[in-house]
GUGU-289668 format. One record per atom (N, C-alpha, C, O): chain; residue number from 1; residue in one letter; atom name; x, y, z. Coordinates in steps of 0.1 Angstrom, whole numbers, always signed. Layout:
residues N
(site 'A', NUM, 'A', 'CA', (X, Y, Z))
...
end
This chain:
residues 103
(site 'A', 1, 'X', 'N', (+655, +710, -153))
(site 'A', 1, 'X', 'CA', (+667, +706, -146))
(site 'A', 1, 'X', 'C', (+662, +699, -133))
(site 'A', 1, 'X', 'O', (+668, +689, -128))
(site 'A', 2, 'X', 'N', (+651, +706, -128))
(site 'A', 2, 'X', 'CA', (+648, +702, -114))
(site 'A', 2, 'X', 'C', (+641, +688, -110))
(site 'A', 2, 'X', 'O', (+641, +681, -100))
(site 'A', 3, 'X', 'N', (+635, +687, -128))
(site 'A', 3, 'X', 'CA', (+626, +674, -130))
(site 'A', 3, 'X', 'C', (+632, +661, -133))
(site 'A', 3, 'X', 'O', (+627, +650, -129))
(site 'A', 4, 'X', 'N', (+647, +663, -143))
(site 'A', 4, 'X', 'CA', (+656, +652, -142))
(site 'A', 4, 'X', 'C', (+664, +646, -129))
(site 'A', 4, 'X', 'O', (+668, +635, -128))
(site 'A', 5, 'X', 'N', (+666, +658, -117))
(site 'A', 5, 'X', 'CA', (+672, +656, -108))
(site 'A', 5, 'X', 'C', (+656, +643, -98))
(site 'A', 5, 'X', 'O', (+658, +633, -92))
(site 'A', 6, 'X', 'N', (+648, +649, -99))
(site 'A', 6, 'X', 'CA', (+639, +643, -94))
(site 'A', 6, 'X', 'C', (+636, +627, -97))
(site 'A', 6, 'X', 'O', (+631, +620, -88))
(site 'A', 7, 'X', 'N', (+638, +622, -109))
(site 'A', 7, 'X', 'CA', (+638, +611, -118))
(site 'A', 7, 'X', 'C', (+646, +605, -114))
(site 'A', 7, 'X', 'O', (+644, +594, -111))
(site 'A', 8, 'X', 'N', (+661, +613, -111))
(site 'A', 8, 'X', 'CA', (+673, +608, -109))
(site 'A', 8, 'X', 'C', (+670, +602, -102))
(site 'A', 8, 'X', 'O', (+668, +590, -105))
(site 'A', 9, 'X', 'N', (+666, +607, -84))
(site 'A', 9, 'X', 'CA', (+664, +603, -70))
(site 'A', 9, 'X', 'C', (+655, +591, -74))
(site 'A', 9, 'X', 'O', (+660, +580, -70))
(site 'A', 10, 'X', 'N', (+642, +591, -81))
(site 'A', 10, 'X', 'CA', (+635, +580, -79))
(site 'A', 10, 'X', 'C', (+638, +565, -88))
(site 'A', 10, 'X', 'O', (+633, +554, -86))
(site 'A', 11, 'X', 'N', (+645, +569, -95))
(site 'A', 11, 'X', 'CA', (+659, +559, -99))
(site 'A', 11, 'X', 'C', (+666, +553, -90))
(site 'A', 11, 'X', 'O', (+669, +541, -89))
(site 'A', 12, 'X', 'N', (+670, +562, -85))
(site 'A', 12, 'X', 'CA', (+684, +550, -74))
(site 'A', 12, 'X', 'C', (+675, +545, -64))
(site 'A', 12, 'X', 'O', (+677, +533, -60))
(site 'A', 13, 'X', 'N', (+660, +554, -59))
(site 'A', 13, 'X', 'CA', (+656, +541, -50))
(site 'A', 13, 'X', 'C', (+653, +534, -54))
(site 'A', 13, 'X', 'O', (+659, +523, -50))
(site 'A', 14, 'X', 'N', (+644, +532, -65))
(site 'A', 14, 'X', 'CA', (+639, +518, -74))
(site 'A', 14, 'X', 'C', (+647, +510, -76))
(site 'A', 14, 'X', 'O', (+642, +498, -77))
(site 'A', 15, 'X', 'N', (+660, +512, -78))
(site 'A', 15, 'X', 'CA', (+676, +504, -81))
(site 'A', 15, 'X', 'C', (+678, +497, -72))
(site 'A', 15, 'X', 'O', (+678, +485, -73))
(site 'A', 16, 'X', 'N', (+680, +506, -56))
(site 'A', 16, 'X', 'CA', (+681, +496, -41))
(site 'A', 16, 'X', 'C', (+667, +492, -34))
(site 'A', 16, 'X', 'O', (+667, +490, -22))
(site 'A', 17, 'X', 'N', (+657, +491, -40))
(site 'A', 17, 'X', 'CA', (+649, +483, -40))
(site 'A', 17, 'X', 'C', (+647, +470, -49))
(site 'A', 17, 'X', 'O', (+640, +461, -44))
(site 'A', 18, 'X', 'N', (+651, +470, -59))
(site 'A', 18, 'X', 'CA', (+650, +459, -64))
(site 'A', 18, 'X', 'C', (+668, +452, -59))
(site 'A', 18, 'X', 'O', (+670, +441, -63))
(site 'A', 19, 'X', 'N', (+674, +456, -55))
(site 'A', 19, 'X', 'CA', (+683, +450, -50))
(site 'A', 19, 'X', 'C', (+683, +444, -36))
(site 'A', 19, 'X', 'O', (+691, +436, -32))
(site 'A', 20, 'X', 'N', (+669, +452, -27))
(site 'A', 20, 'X', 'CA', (+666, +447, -17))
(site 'A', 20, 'X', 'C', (+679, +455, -4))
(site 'A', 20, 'X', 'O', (+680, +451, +8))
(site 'A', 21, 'X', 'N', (+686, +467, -10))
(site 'A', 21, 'X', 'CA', (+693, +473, +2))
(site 'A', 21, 'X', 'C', (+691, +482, +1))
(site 'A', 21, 'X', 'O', (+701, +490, -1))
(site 'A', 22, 'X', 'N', (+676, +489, +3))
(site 'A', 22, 'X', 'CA', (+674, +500, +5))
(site 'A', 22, 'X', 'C', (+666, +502, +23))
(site 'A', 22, 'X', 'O', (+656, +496, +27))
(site 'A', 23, 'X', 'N', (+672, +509, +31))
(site 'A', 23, 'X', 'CA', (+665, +510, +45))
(site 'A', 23, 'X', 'C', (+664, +527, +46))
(site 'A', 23, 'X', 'O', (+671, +537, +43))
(site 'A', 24, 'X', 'N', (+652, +526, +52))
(site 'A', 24, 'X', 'CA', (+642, +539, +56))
(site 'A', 24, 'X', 'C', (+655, +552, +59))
(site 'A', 24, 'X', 'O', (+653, +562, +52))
(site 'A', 25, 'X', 'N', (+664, +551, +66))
(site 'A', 25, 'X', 'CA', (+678, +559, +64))
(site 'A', 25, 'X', 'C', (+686, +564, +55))
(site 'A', 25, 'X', 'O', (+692, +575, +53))
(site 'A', 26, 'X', 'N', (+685, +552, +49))
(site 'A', 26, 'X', 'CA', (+691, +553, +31))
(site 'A', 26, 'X', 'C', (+680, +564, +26))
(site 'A', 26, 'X', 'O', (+684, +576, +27))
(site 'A', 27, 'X', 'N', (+668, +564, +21))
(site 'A', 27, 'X', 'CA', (+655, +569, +17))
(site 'A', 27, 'X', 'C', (+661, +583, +21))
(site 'A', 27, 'X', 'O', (+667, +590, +12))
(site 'A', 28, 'X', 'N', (+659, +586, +33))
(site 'A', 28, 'X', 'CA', (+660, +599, +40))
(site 'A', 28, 'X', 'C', (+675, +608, +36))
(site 'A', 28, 'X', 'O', (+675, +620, +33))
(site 'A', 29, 'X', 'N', (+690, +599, +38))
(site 'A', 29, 'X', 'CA', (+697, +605, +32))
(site 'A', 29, 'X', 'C', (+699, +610, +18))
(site 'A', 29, 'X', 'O', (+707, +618, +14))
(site 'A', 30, 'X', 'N', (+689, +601, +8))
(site 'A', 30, 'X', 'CA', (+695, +604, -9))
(site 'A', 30, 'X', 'C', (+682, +622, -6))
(site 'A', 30, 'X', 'O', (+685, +634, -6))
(site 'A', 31, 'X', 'N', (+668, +613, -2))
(site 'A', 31, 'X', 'CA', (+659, +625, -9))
(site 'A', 31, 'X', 'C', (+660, +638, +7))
(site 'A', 31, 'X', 'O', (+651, +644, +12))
(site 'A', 32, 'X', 'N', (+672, +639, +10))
(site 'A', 32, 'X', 'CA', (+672, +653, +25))
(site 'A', 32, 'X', 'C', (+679, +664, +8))
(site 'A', 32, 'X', 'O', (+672, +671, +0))
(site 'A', 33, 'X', 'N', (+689, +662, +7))
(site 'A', 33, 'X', 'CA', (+696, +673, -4))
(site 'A', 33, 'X', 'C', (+689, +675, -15))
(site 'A', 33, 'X', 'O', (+692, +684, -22))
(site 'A', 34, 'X', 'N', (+678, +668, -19))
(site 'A', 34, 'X', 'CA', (+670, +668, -31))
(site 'A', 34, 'X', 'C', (+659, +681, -27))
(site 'A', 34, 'X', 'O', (+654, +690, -34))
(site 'A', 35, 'X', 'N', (+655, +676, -11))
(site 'A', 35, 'X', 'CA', (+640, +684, -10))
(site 'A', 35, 'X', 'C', (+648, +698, -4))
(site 'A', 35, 'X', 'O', (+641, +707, +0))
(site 'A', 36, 'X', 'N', (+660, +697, -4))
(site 'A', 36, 'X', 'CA', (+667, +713, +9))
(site 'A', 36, 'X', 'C', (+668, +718, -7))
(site 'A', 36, 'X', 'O', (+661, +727, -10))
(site 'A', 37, 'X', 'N', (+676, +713, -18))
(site 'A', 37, 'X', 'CA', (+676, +724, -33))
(site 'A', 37, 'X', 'C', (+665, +726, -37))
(site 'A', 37, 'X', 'O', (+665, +736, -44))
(site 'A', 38, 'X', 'N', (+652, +719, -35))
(site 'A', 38, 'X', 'CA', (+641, +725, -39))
(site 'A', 38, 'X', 'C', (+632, +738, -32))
(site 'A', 38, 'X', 'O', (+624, +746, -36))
(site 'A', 39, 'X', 'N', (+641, +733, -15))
(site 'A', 39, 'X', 'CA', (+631, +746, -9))
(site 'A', 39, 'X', 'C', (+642, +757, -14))
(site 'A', 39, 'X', 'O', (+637, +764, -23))
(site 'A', 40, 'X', 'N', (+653, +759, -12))
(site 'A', 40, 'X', 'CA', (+658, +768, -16))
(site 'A', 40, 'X', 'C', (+658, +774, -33))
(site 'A', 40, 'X', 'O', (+664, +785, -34))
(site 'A', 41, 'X', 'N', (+654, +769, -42))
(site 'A', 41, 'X', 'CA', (+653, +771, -56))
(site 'A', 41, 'X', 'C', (+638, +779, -56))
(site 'A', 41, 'X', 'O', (+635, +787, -65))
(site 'A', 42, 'X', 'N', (+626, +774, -42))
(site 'A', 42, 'X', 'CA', (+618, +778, -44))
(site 'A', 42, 'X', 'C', (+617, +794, -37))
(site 'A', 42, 'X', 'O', (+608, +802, -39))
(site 'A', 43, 'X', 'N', (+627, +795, -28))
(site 'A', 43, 'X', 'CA', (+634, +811, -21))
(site 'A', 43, 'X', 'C', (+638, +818, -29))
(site 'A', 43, 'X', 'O', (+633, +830, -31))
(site 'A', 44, 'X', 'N', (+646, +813, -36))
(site 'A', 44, 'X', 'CA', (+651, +819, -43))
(site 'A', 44, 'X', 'C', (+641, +830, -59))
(site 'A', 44, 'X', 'O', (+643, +842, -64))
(site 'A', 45, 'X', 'N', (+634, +821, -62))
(site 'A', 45, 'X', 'CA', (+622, +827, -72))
(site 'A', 45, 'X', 'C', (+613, +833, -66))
(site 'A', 45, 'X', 'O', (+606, +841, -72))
(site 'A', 46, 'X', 'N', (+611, +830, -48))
(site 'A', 46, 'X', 'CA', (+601, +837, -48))
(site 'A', 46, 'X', 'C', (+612, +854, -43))
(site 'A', 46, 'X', 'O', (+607, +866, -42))
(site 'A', 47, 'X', 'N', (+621, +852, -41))
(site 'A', 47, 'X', 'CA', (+632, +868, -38))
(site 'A', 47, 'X', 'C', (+630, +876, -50))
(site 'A', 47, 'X', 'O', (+626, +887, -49))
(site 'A', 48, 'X', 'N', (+632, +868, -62))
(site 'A', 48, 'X', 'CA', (+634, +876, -73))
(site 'A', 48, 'X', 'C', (+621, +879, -76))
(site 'A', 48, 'X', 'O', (+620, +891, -80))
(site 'A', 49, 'X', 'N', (+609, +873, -77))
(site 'A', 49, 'X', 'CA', (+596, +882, -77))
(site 'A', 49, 'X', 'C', (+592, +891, -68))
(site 'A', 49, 'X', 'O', (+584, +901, -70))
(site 'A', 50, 'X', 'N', (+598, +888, -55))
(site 'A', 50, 'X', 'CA', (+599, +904, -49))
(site 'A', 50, 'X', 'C', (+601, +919, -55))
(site 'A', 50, 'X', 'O', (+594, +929, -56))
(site 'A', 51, 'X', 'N', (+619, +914, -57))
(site 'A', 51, 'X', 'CA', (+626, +924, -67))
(site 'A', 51, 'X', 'C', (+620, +928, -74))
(site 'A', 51, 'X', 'O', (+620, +940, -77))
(site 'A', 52, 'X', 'N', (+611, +919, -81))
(site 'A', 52, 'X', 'CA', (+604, +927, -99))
(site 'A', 52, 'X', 'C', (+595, +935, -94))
(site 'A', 52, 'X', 'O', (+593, +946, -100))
(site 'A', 53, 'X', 'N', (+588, +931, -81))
(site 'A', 53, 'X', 'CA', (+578, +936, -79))
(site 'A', 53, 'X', 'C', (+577, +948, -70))
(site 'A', 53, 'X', 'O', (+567, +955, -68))
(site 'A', 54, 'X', 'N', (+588, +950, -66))
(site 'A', 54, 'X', 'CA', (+596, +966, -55))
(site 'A', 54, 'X', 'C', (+595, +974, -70))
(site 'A', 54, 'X', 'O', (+586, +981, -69))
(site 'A', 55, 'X', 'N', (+599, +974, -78))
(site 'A', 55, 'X', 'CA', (+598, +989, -84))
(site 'A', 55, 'X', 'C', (+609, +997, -85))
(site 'A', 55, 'X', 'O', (+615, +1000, -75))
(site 'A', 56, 'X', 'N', (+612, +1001, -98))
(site 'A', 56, 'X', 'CA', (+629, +1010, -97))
(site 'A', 56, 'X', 'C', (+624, +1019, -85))
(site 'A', 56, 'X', 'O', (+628, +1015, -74))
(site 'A', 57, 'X', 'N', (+619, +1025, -85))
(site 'A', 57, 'X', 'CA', (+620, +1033, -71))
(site 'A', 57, 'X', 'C', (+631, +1025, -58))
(site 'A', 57, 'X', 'O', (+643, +1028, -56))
(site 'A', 58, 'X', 'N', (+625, +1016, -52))
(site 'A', 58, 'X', 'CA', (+632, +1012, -44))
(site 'A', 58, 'X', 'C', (+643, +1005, -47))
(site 'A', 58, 'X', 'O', (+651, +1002, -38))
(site 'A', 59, 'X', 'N', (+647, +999, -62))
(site 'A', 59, 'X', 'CA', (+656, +997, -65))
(site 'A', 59, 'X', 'C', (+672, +1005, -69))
(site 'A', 59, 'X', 'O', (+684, +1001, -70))
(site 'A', 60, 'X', 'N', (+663, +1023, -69))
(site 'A', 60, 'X', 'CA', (+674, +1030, -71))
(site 'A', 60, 'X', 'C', (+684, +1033, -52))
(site 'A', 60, 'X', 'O', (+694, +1038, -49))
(site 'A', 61, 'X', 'N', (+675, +1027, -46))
(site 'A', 61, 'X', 'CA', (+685, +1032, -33))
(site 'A', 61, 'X', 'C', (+696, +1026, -30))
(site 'A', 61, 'X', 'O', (+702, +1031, -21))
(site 'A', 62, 'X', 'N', (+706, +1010, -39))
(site 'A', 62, 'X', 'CA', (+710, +1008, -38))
(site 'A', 62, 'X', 'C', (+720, +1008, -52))
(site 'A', 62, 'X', 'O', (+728, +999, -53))
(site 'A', 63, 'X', 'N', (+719, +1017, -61))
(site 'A', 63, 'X', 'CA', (+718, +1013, -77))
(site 'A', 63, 'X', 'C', (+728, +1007, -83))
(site 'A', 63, 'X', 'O', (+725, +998, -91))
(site 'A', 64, 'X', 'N', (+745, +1011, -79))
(site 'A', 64, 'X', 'CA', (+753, +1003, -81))
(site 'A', 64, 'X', 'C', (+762, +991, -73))
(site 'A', 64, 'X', 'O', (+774, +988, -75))
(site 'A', 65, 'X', 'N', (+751, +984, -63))
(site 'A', 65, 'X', 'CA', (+755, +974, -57))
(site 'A', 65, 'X', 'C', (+744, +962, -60))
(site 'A', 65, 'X', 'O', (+731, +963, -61))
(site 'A', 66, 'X', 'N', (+753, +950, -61))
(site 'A', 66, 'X', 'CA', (+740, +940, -59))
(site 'A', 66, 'X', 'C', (+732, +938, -50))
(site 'A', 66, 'X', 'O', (+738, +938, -39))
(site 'A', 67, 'X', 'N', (+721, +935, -47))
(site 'A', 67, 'X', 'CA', (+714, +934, -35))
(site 'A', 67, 'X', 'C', (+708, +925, -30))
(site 'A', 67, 'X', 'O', (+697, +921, -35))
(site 'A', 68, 'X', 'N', (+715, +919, -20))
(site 'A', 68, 'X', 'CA', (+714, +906, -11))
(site 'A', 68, 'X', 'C', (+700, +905, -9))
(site 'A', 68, 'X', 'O', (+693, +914, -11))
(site 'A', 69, 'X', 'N', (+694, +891, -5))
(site 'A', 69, 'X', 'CA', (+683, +887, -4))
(site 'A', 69, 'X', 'C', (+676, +894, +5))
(site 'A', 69, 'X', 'O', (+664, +897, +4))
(site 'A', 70, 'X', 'N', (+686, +901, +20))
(site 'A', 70, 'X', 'CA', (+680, +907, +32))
(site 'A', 70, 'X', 'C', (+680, +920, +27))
(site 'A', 70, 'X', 'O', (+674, +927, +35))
(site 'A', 71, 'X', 'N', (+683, +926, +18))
(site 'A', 71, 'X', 'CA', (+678, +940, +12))
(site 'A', 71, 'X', 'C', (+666, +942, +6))
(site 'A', 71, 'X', 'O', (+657, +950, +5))
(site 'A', 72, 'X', 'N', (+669, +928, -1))
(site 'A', 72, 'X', 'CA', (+651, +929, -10))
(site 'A', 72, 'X', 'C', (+639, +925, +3))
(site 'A', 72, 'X', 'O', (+629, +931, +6))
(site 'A', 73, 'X', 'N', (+642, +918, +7))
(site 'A', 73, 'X', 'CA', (+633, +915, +27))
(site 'A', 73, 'X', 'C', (+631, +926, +31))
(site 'A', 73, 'X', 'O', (+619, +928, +35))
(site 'A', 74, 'X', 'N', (+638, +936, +32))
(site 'A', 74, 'X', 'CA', (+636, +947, +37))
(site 'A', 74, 'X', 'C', (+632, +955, +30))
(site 'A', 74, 'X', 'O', (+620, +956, +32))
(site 'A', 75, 'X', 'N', (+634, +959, +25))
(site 'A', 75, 'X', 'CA', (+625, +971, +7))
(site 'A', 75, 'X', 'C', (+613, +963, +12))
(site 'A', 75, 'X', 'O', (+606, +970, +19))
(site 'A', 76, 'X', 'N', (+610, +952, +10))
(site 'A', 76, 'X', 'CA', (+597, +949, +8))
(site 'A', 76, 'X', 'C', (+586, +952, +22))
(site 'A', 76, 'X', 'O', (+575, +958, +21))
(site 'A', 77, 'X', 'N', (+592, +947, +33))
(site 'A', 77, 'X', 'CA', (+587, +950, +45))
(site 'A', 77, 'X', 'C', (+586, +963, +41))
(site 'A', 77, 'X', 'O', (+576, +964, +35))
(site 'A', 78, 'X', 'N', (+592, +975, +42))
(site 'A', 78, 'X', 'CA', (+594, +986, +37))
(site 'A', 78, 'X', 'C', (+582, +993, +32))
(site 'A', 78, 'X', 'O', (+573, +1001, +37))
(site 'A', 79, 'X', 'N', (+584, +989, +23))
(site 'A', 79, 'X', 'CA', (+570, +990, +12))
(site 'A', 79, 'X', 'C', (+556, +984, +14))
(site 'A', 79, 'X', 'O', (+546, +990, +11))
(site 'A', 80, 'X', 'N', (+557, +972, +19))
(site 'A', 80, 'X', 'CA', (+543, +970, +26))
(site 'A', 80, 'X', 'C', (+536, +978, +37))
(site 'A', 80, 'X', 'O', (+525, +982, +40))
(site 'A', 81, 'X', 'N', (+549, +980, +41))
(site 'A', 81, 'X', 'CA', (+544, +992, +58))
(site 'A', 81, 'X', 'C', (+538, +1003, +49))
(site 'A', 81, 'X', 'O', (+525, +1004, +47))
(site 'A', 82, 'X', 'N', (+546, +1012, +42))
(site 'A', 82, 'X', 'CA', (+541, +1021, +37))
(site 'A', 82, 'X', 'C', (+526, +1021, +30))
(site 'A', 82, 'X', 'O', (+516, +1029, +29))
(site 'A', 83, 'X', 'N', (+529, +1008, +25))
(site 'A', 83, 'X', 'CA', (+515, +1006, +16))
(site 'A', 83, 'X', 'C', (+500, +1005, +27))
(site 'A', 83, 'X', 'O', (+490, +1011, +27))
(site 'A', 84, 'X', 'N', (+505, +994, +38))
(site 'A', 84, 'X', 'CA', (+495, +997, +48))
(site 'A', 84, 'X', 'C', (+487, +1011, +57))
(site 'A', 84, 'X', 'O', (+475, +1015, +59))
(site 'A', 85, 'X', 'N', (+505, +1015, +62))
(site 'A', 85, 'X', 'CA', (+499, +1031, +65))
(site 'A', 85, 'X', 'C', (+489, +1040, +52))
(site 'A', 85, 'X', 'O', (+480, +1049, +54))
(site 'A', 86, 'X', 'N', (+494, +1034, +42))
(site 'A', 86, 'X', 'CA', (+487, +1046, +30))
(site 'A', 86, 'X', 'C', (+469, +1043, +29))
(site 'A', 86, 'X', 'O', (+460, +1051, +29))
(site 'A', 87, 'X', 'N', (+470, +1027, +27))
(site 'A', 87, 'X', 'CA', (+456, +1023, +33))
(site 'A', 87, 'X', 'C', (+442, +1030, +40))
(site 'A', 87, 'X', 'O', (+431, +1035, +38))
(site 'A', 88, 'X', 'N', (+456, +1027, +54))
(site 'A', 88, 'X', 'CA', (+447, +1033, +67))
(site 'A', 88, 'X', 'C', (+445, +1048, +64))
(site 'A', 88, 'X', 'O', (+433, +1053, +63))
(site 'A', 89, 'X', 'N', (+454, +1054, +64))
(site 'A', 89, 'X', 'CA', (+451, +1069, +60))
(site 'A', 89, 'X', 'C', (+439, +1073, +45))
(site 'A', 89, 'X', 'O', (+435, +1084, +44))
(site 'A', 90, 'X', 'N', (+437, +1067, +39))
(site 'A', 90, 'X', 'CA', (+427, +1063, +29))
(site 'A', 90, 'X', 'C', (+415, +1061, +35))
(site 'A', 90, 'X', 'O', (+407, +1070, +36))
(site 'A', 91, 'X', 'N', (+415, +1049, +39))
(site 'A', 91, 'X', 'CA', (+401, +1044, +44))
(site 'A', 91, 'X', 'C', (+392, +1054, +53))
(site 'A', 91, 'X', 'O', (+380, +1055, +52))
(site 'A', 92, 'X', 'N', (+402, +1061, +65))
(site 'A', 92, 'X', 'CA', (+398, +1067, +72))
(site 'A', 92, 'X', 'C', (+391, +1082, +67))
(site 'A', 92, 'X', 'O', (+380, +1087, +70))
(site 'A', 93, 'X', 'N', (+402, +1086, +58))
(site 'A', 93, 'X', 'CA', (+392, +1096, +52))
(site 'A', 93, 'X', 'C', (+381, +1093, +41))
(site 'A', 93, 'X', 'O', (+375, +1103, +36))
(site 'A', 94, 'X', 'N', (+381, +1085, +38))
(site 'A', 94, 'X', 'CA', (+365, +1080, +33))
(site 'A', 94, 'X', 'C', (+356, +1083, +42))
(site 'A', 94, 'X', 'O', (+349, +1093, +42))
(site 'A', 95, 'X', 'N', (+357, +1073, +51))
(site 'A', 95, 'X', 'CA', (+347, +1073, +58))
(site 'A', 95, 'X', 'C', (+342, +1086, +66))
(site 'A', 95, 'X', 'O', (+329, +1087, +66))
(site 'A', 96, 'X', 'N', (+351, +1097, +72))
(site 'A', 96, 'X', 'CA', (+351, +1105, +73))
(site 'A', 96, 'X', 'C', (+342, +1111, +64))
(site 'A', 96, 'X', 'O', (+331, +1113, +68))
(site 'A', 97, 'X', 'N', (+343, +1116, +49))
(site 'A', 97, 'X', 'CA', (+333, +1121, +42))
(site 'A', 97, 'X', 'C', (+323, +1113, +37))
(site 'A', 97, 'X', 'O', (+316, +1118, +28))
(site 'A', 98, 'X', 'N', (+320, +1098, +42))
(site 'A', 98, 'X', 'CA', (+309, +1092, +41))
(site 'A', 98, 'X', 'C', (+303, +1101, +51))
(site 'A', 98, 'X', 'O', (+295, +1109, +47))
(site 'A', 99, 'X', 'N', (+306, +1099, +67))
(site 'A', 99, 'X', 'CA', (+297, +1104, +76))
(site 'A', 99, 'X', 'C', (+294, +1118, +74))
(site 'A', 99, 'X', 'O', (+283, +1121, +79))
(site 'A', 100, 'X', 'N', (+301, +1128, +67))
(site 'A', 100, 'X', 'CA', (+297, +1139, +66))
(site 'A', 100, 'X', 'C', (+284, +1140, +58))
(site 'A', 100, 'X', 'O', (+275, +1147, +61))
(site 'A', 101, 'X', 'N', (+283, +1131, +46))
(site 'A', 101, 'X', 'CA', (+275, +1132, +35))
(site 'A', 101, 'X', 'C', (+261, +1128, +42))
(site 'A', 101, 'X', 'O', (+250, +1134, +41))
(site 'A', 102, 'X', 'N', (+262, +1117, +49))
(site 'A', 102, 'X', 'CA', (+252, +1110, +57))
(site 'A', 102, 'X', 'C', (+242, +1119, +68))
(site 'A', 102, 'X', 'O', (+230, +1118, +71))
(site 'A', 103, 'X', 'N', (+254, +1130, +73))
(site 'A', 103, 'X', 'CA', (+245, +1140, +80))
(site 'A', 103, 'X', 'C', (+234, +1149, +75))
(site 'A', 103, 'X', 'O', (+228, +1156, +83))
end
């Protein structure tokens, strides 16, 4: 879908260039809405691999509501913190029983 829309755009410039009324304004107004649905088509997939990627766990905290983009932002921040603190608390006791071993 995204690839005919793209075709499309580079059609009509080719059209007002061989017609010779194409100016750098024109350019900017056809391809501004083409490249703003692409960033956003490309938000939007990267939200939903979030979602896949949070886990029913954090999916049950909201179970019978849909959940807005800034809920999945948040679960995720969420869950990275968590993941980070779990990290640090990991690593640290490694090392801890490295230096023990080492004595």
């Amino acid at each position: 879908m995204v690839f005919v829309e793209i075709l499309q755009y580079f059609f009509q410039i080719f059209k007002k260039i061989q017609n010779r009324i194409v100016s750098p304004q024109m350019v900017g107004d056809i391809r501004k809405p083409l490249v703003e649905k692409l960033r956003r088509e490309r938000i939007n997939s990267s939200i939903e691999q979030l979602k896949s990627l949070l886990g029913p766990d954090f999916l049950k905290q909201q179970p019978d509501s849909k959940l807005e983009k800034a809920d999945i932002l948040e679960m995720t921040v969420c869950f990275l913190t968590q993941l980070h603190s779990f990290s640090l608390s990991w690593s640290t006791a490694c090392l801890v029983e490295i230096y023990k071993l080492l004595l």
